[in-house]
C-alpha positions as CSV (number, residue, x, y, z in Angstrom):
1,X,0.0,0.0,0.0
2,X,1.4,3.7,-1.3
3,X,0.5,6.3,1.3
4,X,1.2,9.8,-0.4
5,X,1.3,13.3,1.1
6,X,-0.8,15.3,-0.9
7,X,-0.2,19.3,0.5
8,X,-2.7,21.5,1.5
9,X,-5.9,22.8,0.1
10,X,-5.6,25.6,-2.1
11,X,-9.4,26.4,-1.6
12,X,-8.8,26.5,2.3
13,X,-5.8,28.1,2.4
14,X,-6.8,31.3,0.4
15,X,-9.9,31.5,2.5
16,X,-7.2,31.2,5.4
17,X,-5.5,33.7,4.4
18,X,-8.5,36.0,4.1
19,X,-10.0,35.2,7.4
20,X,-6.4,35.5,9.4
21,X,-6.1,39.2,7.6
22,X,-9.7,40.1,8.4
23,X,-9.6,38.7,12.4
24,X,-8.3,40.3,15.5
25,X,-5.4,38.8,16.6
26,X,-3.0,36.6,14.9
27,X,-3.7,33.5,13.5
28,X,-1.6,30.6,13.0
29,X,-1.7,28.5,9.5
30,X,-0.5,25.0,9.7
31,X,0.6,23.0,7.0
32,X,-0.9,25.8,4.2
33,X,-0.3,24.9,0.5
34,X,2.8,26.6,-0.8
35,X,2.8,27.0,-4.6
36,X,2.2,30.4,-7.1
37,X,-1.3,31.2,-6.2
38,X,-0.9,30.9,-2.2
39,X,2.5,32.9,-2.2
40,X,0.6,35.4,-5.1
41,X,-1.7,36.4,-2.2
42,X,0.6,36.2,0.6
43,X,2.2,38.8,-1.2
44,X,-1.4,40.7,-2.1
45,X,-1.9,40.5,1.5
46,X,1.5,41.9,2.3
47,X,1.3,44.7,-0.5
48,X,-1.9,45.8,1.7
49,X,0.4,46.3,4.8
50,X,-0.5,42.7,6.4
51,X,2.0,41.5,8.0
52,X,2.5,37.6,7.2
53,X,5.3,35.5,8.8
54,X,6.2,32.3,6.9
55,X,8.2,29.3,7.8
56,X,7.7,26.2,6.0
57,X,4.9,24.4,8.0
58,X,3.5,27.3,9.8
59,X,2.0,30.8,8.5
60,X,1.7,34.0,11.0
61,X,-0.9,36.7,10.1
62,X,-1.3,39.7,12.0
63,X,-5.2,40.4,11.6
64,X,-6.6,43.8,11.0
65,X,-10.6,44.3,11.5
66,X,-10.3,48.0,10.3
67,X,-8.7,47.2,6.8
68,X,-5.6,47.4,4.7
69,X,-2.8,49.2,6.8
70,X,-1.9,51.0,3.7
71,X,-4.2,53.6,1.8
72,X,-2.9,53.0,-1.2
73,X,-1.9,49.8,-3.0
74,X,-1.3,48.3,-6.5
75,X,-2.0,44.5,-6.1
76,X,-0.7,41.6,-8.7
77,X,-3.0,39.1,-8.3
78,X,-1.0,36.4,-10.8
79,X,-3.0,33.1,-12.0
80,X,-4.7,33.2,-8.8
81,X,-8.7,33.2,-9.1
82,X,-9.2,33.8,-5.4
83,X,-6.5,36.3,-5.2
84,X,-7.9,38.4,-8.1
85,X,-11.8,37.5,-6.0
86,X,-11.1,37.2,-2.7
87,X,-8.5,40.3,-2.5
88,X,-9.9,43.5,-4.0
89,X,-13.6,42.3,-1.5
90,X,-11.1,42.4,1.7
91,X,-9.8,45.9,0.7
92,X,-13.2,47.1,0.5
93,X,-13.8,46.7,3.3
94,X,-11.1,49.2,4.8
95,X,-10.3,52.6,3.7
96,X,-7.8,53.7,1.1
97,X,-7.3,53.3,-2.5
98,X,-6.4,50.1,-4.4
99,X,-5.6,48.9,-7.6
100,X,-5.5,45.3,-8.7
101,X,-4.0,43.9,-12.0
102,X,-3.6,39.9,-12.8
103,X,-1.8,37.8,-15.7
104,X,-3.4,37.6,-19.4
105,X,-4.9,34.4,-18.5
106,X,-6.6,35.8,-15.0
107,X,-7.6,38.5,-17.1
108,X,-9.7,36.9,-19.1
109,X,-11.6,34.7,-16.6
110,X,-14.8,36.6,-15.1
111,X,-15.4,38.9,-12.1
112,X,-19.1,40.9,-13.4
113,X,-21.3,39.1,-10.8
114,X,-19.0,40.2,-8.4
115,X,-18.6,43.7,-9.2
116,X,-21.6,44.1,-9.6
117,X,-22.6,42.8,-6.0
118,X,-20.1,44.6,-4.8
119,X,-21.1,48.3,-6.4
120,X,-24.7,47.5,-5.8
121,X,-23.4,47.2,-1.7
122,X,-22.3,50.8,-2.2
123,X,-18.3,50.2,-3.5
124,X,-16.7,52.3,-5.8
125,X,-15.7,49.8,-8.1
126,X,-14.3,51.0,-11.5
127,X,-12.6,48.1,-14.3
128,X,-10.0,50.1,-15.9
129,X,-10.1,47.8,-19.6
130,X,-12.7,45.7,-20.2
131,X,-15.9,45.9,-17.9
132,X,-16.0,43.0,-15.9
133,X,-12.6,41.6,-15.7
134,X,-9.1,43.0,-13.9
135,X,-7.7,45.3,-13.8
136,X,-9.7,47.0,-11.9
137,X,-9.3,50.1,-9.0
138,X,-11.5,50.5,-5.7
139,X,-12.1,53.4,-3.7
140,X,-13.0,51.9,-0.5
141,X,-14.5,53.7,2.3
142,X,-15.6,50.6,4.1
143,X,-19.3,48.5,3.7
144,X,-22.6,49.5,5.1
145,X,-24.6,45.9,4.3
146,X,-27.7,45.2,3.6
147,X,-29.0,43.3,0.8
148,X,-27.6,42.1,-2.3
149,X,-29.1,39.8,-5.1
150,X,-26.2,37.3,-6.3
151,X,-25.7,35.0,-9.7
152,X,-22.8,32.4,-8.8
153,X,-23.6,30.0,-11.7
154,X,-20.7,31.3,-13.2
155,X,-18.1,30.5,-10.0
156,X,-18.8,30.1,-6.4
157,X,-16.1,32.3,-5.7
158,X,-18.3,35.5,-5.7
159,X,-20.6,34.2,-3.4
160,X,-17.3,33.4,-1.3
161,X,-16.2,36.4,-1.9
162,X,-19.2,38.1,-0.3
163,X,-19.7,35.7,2.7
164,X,-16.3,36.4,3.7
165,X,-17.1,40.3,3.6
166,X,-20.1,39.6,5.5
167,X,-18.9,40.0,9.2
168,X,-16.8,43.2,8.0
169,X,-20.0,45.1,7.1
170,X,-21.4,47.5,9.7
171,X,-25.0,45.9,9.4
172,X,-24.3,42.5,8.3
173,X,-25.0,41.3,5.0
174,X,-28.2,39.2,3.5
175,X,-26.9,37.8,-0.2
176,X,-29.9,36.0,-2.1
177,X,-28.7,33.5,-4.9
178,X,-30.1,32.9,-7.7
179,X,-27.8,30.6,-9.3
180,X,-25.1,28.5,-7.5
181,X,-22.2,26.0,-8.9
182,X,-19.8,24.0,-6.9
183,X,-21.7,24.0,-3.8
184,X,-19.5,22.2,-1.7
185,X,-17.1,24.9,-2.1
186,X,-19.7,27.3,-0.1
187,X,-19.7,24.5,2.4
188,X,-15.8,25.1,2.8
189,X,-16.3,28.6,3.2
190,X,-18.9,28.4,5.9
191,X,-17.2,25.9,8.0
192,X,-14.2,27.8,8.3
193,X,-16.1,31.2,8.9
194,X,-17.8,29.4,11.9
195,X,-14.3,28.3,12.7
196,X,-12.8,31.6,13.1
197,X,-15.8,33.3,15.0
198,X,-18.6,34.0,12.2
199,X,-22.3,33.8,12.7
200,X,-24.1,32.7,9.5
201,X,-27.0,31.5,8.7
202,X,-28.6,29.6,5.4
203,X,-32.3,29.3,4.3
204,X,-32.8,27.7,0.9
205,X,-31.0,30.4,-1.1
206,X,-30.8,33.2,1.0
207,X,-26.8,33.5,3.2
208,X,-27.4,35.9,6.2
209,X,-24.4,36.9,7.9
210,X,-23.8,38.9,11.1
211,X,-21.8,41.7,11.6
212,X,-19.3,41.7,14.4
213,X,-15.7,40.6,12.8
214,X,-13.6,37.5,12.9
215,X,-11.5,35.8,15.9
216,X,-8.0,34.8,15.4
217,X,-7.2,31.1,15.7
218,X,-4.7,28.1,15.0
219,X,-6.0,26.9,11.8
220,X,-5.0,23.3,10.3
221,X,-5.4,23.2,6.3
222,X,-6.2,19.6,5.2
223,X,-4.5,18.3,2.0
224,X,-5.8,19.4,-1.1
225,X,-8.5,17.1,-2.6
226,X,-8.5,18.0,-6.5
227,X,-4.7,17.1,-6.4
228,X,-5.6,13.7,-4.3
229,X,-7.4,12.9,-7.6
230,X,-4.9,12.1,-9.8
231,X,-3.5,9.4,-7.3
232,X,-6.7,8.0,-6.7
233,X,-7.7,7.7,-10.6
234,X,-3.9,6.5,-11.0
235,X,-4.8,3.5,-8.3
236,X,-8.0,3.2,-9.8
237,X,-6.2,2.8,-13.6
238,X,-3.4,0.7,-12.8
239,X,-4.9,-2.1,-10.3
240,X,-3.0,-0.7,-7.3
241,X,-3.7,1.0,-4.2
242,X,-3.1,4.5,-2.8
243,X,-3.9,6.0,0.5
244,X,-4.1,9.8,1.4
245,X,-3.8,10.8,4.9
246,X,-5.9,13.9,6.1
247,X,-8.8,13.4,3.7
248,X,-11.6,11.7,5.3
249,X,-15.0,11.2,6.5
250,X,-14.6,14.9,8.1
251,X,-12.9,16.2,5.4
252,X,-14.2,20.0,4.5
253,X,-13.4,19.6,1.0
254,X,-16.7,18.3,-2.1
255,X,-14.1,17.2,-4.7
256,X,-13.0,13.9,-2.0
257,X,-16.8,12.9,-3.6
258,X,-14.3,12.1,-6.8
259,X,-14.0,8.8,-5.2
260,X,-18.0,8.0,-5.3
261,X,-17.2,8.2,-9.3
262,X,-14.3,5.9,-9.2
263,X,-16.7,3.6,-6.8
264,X,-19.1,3.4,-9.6
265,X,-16.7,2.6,-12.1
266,X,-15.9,-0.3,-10.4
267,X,-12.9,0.7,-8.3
268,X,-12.5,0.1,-4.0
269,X,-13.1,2.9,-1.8
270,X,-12.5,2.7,1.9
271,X,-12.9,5.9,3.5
272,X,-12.0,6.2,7.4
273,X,-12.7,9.4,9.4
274,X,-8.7,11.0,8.5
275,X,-7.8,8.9,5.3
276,X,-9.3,7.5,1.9
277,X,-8.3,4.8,0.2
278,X,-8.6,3.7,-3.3
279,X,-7.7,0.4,-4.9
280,X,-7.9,-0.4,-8.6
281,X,-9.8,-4.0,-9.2
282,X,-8.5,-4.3,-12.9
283,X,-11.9,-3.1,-14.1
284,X,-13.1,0.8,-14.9
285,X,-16.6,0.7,-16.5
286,X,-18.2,3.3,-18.4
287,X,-20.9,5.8,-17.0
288,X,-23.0,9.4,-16.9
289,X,-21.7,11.6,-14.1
290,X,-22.9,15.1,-13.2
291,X,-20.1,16.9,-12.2
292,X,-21.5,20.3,-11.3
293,X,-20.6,19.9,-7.9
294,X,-16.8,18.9,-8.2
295,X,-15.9,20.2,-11.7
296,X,-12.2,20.5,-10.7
297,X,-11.8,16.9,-11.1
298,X,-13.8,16.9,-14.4
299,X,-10.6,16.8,-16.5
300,X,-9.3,13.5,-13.5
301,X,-12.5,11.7,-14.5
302,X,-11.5,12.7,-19.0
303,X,-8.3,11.5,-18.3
304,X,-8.9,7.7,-17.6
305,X,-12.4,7.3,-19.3
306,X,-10.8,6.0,-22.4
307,X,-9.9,3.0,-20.5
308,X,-13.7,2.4,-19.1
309,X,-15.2,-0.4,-20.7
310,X,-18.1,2.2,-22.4
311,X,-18.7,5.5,-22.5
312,X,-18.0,8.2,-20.4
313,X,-20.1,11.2,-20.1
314,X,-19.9,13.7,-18.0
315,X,-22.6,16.4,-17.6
316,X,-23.0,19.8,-16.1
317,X,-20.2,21.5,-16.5
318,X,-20.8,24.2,-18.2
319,X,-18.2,26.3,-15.5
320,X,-15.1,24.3,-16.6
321,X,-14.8,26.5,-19.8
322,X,-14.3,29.5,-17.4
323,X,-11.6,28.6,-15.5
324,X,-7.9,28.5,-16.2
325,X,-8.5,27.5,-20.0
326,X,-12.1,26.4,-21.3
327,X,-11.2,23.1,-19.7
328,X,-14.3,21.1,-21.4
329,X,-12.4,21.5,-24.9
330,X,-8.9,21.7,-23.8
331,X,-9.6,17.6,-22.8
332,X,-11.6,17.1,-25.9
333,X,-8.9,18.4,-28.3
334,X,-6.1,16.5,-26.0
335,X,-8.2,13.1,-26.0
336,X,-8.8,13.9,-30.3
337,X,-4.9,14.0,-30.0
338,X,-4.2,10.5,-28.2
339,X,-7.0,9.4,-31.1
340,X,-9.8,9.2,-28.9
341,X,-13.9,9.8,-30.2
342,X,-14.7,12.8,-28.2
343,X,-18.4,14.4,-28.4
344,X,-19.1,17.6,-26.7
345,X,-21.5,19.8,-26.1
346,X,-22.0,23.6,-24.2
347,X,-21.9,21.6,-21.1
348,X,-21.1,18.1,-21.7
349,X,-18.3,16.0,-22.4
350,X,-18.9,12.2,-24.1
351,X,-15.5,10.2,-24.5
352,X,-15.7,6.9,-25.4
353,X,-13.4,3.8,-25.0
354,X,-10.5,3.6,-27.0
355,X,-6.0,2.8,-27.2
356,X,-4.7,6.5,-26.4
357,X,-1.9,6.8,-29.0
358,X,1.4,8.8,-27.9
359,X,1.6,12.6,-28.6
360,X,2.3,15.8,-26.8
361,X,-0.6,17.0,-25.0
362,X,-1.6,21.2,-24.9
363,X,-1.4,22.5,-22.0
364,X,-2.4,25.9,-22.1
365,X,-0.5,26.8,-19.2
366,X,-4.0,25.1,-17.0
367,X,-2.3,22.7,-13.7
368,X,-5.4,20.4,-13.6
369,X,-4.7,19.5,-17.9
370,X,-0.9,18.2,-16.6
371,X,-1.8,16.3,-14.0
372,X,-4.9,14.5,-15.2
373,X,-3.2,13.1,-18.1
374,X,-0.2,12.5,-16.5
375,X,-2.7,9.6,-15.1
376,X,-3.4,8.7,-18.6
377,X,0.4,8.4,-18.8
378,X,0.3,5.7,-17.0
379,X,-0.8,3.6,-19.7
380,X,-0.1,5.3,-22.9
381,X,3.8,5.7,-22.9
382,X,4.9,8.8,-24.7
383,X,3.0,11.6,-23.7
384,X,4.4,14.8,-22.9
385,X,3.4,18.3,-22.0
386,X,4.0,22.1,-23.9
387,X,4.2,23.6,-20.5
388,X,5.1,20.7,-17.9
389,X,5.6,23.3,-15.2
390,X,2.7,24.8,-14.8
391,X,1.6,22.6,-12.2
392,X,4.0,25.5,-10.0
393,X,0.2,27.1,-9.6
394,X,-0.7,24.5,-7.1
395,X,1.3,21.6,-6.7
396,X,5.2,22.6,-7.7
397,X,6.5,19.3,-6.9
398,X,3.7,17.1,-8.6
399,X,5.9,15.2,-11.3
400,X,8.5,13.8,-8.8
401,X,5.9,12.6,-6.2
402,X,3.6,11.3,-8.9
403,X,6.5,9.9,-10.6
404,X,7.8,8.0,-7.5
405,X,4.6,6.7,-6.5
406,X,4.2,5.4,-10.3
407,X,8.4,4.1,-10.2
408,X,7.5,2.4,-6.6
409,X,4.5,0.8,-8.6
410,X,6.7,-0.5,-11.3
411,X,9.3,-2.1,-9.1
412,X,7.0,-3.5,-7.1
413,X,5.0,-5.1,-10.7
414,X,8.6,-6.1,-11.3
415,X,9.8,-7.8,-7.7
């Protein structure tokens, strides 16, 4: 049995990192993901006059309830979706000036329902290029409340976004939704709210949310589920077995129900209450999955369905084409590459069995396209990558852990 140490949650830590800022007092991260988007809003953080001590298990944030210690700030948010989300709602909140830029491929990817929450709560919000994406430049003079109508179906990152304001307001903050995808991900985000002090409540589709402000606290970030899926399909794949400690029956994070797809494929799952376990039984049979819920492992699941015994198709996931890349078509082009029959649709993906051939797969600069076919890897010799390190965004050392768990396979196939 392989037991691999997956590190921590990117989800959780940037939600970390917002709460520790935003309490009183100063909070202790253990074990937080290191990688481009975590240190991209360390640094945001710090460029807002935060003060954040690192060492390589433990983070130190000094909280500030009022805000920003700086009035004025210009903020590069990188690759980093919750940096470019989570960053520019915190200095709202405070008082000052700030402008935020991100890369060409941030830029692209969608903020509107945001901004538009977030002006329709009183925020001087101005988008300096194109309306609705970075950059963009606040004048903050902190958040009243009140009411706000919400459409998440694009990313649950803006109703994130907002929850997290919430307790910052000076009347609280009532956010009806409308649309909602990745729900578990709003899960995440009220747990850990609750966790550092937060009152909120949820009716149907209405989030209300107390003001009062956040308590400092020692934090622990469990390991990052989307990554544990490419060692779990692997195991699945290859007839072996994998174990990943910290991800369990308790486990915060949606994208651990991954597994309940490789169950129904035909793989064992034995899930205790601080570790999963998946075991390959030679067999992967074909299916229909909606995926709506845990969309970051949508391109895990692409990866190894050539290998089912029918067709794959995955459904509702209409989101994945808003994210790094337009994810749905960047593993329908890649499969067409390997010579697989690919059908697609505006939010489906059909991929039925076939013998991937070698050839190089593009990456478009997207972690989650590396490592999900560097599962299919496993079994199609050959492939290789535009942009290999691009997995720096959340998982810089992925290709020497996944390749020793695969080398630590082979011998033991060998022995």
């Amino acid at each position: 049995m392989a037991v691999v140490d997956i590190p921590g949650s990117k989800s959780i830590t940037a939600r970390a990192l917002f709460l520790a800022a935003a309490a009183d007092g100063v909070t202790r991260l253990v074990r937080p993901l290191r990688s481009d988007d975590t240190e991209g809003f360390a640094e945001g953080l710090t460029r807002l006059g935060y003060r954040v001590g690192r060492t390589p298990d433990t983070w130190h944030i000094d909280g500030r309830p009022q805000g920003p210690a700086v009035t004025r700030a210009d903020v590069y948010c990188r690759d980093g979706a919750t940096t470019a989300r989570f960053l520019p709602t915190l200095a709202a909140a405070g008082h000052g000036t700030y402008r935020f830029d991100a890369s060409a491929q941030m830029r692209r990817r969608p903020l509107g329902p945001l901004s538009k929450a977030l002006r329709d709560l009183g925020v001087d919000l101005r988008h300096e290029e194109a309306e609705g994406h970075h950059p963009l430049r606040i004048a903050a003079s902190g958040v009243e409340g009140g009411t706000v109508t919400l459409d998440a179906g694009q990313s649950s990152q803006y109703l994130t976004a907002l929850l997290l304001l919430g307790p910052l307001t000076r009347k609280g903050l009532r956010i009806e939704v409308t649309d909602l995808v990745s729900a578990p991900y709003v899960g995440i985000t009220l747990a850990m709210m609750r966790a550092f002090g937060a009152e909120v409540r949820v009716e149907g589709d209405v989030f209300e949310v107390a003001p009062g402000g956040y308590r400092a606290t020692t934090y622990p970030v469990e390991p990052d589920a989307s990554t544990a899926s490419y060692f779990f399909a692997a195991a699945a794949l290859t007839g072996r077995e994998v174990t990943v400690r910290g991800l369990g029956a308790r486990a915060l994070q949606g994208d651990l129900g991954f597994v309940d797809v490789l169950r129904r494929m035909g793989a064992h799952v034995e899930s205790g209450s601080d570790r999963t376990t998946v075991r390959g039984t030679g067999e992967l049979r074909g299916l229909t999955a909606n995926m709506r819920d845990i969309s970051d492992t949508m391109p895990t699941l692409a990866a190894i369905a050539p290998f089912a015994s029918g067709p794959v198709r995955i459904e509702d996931v209409a989101n994945t084409r808003v994210k790094e890349c337009d994810r749905l078509e960047a593993c329908a082009e890649n499969l067409r590459r390997l010579g697989v029959r690919v059908e697609t649709g505006p939010d489906w993906i059909e991929i039925h069995p076939g013998t991937p051939a070698a050839a190089e797969i593009t990456t478009y600069g997207d972690h989650r396209v590396v490592m999900a076919f560097a599962v299919t890897s496993l079994r199609t010799p050959g492939i290789g990558f535009d942009d290999p390190g691009c997995v720096r965004k959340t998982f810089p050392a992925f290709h020497e852990v996944f390749g020793a768990w695969a080398a630590a396979g082979a011998a033991g196939e060998g022995g």
